[in-house]
C-alpha positions in Angstrom: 0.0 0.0 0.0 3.5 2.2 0.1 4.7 1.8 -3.2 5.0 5.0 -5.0 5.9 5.4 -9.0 7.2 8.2 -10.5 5.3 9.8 -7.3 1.9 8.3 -7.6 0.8 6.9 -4.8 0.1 3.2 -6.9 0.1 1.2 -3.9 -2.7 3.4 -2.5 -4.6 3.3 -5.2 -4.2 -0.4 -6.2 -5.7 -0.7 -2.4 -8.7 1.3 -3.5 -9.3 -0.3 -6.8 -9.7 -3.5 -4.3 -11.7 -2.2 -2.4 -13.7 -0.9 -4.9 -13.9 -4.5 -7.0 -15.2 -5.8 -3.9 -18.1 -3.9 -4.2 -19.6 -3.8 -7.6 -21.5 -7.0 -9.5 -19.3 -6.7 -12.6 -15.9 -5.4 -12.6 -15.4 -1.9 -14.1 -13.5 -0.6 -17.5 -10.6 0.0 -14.9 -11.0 -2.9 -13.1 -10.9 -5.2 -16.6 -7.6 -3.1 -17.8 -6.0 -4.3 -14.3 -7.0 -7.7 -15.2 -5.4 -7.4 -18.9 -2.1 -6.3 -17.5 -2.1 -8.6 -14.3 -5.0 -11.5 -14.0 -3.6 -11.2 -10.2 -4.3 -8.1 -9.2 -6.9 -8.6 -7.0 -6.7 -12.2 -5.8 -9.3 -13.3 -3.5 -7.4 -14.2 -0.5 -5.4 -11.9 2.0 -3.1 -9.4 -0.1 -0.6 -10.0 2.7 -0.3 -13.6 1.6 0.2 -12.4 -2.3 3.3 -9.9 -0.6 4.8 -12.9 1.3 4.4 -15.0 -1.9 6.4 -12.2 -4.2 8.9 -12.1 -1.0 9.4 -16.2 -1.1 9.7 -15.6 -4.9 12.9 -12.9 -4.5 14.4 -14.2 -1.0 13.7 -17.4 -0.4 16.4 -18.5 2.0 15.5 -15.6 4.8 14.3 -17.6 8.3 10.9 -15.6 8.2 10.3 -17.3 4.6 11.6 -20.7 5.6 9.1 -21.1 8.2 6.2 -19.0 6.3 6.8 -21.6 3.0 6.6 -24.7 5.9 3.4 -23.1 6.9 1.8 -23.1 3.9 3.1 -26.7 3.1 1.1 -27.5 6.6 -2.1 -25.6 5.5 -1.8 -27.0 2.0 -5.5 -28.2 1.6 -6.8 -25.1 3.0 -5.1 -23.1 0.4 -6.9 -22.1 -2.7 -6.1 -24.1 -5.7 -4.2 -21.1 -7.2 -2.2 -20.5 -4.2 -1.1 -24.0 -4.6 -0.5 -23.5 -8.4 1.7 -20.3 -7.3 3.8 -22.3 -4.5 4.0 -25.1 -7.3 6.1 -22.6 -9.4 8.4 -21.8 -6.8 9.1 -25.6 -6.1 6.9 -26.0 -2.8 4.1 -28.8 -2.3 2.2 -30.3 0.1 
């Protein structure tokens, strides 16, 4: 929700496009351009989870990562089948 580009406040207002998405019926012409550029932009589980993921993607051998990629090995059935597809790519399974 910090990220800043060229000194738009694009974290803020990916948050707010979220938010937003979570209330209409059908997604909006802005909404359907995120989607173009990144089918993932507004996955439905935590975005915390999606930020951890990206983090195991980039530093994978911190402790914090070690023990949040054994977690999700544990949870495995409880995750959603793209979270699982995700973790796949990066070499973890259940």
């Amino acid at each position: 929700a910090n990220t800043v580009h060229d000194g738009f406040p694009l974290g803020k207002w990916l948050h707010r496009q979220r938010q937003l998405a979570k209330k209409r019926s059908s997604p909006s012409p802005t909404q359907q351009a995120l989607a173009t550029i990144d089918p993932g932009w507004n996955p439905p589980w935590d975005i915390l989870w999606q930020r951890t993921y990206h983090h195991a993607r980039t530093h994978p051998h911190t402790s914090a990562i070690r023990q949040w990629l054994q977690r999700q090995q544990r949870t495995w059935p409880l995750l959603h089948p793209h979270q699982q597809h995700l973790l796949t790519h990066i070499g973890v399974t259940a």
